[in-house]
Backbone as JSON Lines, residues from 0, in Angstrom:
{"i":0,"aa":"X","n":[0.83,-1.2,0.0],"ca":[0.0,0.0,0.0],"c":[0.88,1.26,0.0]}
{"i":1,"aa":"X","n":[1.96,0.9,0.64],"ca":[3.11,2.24,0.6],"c":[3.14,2.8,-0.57]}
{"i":2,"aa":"X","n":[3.77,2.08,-1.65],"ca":[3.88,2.2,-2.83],"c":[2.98,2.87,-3.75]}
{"i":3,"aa":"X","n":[1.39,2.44,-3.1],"ca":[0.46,3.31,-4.19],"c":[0.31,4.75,-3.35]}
{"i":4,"aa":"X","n":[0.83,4.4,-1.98],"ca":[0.64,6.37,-1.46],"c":[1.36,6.87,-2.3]}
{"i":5,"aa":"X","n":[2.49,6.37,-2.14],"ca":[3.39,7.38,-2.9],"c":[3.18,7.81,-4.81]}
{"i":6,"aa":"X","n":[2.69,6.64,-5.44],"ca":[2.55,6.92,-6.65],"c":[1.31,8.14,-6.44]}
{"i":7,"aa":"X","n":[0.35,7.43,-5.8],"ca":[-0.58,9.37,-5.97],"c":[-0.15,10.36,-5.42]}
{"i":8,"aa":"X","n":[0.79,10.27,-4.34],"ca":[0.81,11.64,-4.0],"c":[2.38,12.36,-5.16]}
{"i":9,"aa":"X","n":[2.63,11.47,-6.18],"ca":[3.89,12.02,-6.89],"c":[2.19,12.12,-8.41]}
{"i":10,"aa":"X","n":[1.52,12.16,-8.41],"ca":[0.51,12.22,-9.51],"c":[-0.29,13.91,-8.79]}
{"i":11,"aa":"X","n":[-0.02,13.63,-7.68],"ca":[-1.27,15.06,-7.26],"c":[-0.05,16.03,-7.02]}
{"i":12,"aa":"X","n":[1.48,15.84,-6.9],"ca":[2.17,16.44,-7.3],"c":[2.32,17.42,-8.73]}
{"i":13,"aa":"X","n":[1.53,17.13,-9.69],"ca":[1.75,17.31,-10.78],"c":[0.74,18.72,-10.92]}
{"i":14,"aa":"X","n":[-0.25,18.71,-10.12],"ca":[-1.73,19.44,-9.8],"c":[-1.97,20.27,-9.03]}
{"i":15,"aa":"X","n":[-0.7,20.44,-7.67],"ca":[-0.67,20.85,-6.58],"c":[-0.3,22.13,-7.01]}
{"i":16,"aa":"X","n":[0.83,22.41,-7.46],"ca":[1.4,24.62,-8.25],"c":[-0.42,24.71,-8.53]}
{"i":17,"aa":"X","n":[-1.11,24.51,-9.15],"ca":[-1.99,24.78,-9.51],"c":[-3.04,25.39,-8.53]}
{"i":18,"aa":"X","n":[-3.13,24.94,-7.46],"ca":[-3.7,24.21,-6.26],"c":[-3.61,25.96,-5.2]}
{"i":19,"aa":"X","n":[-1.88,25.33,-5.02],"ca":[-1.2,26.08,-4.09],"c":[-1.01,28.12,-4.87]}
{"i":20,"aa":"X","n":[-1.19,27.87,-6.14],"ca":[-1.75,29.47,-6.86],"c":[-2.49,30.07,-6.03]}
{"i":21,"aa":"X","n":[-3.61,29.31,-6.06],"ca":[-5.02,29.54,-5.69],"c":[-4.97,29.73,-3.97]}
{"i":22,"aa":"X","n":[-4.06,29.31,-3.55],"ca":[-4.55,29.29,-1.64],"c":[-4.59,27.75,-1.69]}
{"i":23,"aa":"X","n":[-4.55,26.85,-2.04],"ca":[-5.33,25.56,-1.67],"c":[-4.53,24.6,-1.91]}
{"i":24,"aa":"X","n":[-4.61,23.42,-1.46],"ca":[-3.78,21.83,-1.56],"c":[-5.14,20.62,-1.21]}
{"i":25,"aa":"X","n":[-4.05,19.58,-1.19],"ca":[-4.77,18.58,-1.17],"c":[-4.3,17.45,-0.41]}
{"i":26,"aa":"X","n":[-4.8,16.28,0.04],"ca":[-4.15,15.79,1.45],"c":[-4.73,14.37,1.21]}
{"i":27,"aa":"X","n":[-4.17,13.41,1.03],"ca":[-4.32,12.0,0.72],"c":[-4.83,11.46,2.28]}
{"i":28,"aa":"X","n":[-5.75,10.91,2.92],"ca":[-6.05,10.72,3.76],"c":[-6.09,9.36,4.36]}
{"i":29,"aa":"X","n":[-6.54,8.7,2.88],"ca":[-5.9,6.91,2.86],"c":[-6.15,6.42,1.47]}
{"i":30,"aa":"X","n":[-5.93,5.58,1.61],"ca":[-6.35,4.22,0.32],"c":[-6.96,3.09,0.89]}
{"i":31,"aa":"X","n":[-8.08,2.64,0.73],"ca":[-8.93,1.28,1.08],"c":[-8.02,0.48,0.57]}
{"i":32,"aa":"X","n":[-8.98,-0.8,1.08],"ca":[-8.61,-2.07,0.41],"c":[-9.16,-2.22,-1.13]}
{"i":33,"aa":"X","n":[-10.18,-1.72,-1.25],"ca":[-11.02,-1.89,-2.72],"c":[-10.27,-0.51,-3.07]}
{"i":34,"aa":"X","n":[-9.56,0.14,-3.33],"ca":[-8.51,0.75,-4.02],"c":[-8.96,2.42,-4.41]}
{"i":35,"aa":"X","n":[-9.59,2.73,-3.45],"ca":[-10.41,4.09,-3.42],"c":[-9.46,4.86,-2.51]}
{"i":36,"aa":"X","n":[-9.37,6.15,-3.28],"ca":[-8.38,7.19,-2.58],"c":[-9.22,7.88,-2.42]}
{"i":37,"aa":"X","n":[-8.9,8.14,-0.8],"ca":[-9.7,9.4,-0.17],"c":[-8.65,10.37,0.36]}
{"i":38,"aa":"X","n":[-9.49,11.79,-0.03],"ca":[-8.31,12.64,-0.58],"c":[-9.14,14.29,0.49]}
{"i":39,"aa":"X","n":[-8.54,14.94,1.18],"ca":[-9.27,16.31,1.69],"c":[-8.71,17.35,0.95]}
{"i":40,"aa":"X","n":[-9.86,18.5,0.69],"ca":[-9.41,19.33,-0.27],"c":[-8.79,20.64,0.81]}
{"i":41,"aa":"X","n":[-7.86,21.27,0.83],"ca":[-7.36,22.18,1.81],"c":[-7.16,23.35,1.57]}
{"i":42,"aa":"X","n":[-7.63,24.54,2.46],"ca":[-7.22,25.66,2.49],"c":[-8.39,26.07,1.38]}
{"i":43,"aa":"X","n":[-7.93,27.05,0.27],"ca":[-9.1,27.99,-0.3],"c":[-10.02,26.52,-1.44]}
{"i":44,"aa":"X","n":[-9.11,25.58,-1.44],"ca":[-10.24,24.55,-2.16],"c":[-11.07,23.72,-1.38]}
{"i":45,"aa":"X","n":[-11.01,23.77,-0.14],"ca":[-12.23,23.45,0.16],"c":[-13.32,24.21,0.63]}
{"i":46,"aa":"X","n":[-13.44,25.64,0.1],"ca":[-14.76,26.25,-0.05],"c":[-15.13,26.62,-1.25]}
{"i":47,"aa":"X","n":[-14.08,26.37,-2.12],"ca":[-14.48,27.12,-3.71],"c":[-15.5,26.42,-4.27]}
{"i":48,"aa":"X","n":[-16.32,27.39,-5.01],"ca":[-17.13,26.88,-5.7],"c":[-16.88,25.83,-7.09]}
{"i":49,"aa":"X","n":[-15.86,26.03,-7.31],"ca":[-15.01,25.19,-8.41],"c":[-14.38,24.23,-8.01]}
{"i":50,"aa":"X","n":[-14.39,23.78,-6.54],"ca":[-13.86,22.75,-6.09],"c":[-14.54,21.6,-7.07]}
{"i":51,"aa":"X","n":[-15.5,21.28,-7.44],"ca":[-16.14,19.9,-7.6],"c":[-15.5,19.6,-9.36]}
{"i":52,"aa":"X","n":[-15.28,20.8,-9.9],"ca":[-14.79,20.64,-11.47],"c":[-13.01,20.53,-11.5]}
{"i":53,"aa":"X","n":[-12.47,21.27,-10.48],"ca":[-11.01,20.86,-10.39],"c":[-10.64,19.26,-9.77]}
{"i":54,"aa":"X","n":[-11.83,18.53,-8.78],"ca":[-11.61,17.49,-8.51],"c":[-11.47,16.73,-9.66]}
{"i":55,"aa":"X","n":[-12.71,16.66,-9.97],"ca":[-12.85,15.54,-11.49],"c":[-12.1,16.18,-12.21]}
{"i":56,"aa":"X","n":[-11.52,17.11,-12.68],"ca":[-10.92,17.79,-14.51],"c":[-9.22,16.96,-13.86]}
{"i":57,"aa":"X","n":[-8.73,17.14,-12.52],"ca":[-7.67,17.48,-12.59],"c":[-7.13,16.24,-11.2]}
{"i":58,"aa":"X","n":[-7.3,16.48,-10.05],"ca":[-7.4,15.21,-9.11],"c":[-7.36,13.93,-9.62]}
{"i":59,"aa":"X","n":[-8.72,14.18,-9.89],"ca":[-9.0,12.5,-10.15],"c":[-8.31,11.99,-11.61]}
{"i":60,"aa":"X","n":[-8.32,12.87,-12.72],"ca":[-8.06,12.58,-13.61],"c":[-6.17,11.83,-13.63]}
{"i":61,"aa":"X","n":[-5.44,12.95,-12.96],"ca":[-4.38,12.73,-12.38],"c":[-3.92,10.92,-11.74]}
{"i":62,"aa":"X","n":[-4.58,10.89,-10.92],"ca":[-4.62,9.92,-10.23],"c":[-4.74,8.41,-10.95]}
{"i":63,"aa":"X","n":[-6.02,7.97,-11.66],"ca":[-6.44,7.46,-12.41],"c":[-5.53,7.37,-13.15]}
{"i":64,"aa":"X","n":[-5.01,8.24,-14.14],"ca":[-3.87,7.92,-14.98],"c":[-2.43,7.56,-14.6]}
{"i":65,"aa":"X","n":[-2.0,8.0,-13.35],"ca":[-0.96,7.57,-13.13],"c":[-1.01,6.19,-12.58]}
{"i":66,"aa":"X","n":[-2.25,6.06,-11.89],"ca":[-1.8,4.83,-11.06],"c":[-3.35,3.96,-11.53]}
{"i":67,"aa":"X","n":[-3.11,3.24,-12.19],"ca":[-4.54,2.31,-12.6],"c":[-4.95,1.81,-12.05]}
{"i":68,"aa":"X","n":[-4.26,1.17,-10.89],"ca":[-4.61,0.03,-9.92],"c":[-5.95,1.0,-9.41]}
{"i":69,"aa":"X","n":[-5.8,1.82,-9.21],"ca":[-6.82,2.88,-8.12],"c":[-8.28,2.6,-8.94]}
{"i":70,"aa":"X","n":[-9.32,2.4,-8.14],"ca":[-10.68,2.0,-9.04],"c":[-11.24,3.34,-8.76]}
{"i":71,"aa":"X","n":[-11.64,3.87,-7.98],"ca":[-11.94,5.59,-7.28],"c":[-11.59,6.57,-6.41]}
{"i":72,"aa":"X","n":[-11.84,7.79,-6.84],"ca":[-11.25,8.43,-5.64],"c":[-11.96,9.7,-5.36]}
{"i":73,"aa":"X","n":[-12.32,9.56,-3.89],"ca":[-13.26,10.38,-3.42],"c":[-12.45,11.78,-2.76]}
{"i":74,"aa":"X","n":[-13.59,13.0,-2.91],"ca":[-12.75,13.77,-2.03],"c":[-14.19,13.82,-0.72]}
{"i":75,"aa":"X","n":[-13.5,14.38,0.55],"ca":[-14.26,14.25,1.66],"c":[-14.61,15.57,2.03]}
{"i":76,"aa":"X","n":[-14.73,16.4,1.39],"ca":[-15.01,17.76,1.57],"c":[-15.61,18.77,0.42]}
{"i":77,"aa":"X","n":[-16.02,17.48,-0.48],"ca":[-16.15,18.92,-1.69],"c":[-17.29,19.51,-1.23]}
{"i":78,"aa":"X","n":[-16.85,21.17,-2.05],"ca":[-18.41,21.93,-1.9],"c":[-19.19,21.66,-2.96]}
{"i":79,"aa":"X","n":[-20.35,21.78,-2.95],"ca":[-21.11,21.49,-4.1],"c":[-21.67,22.67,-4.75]}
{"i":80,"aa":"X","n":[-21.15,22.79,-6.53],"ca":[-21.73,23.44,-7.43],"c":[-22.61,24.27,-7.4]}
{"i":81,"aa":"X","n":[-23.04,25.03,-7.21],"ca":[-24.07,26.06,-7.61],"c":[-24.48,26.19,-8.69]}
């Protein structure tokens, strides 16, 4: 399991300048056994209203591609869309 922390958090590496522009980061919280990354959104992304389109456009997309094994990945704080 070590191994896949580290592959996402070197994948949300890639997303984070982006992130950290804005006020905000992101915080790997665990990985299940059924291969779901749960992820907290921090600082100005977890109140933005754009939180829920940077998760999916850029997070998740991130993730998913780097590391396949991963089947989903949730965040535990998004705000929701307006």
């Amino acid at each position: 399991m070590e191994n896949l922390i580290d592959r996402v958090e070197t994948a949300l590496n890639t997303v984070r300048p982006y992130l950290q522009t804005d006020g905000g980061n992101v915080k790997v919280i665990e990985i299940t056994d059924d291969y779901t990354v749960k992820l907290e959104l921090m600082g100005a992304c977890g109140s933005c209203p754009m939180s829920s389109m940077t998760f999916k456009a850029g997070l998740e997309e991130a993730i998913l591609k780097a590391v396949p094994e991963i089947r989903k990945v949730e965040a535990l704080n998004l705000t929701p869309a307006f």
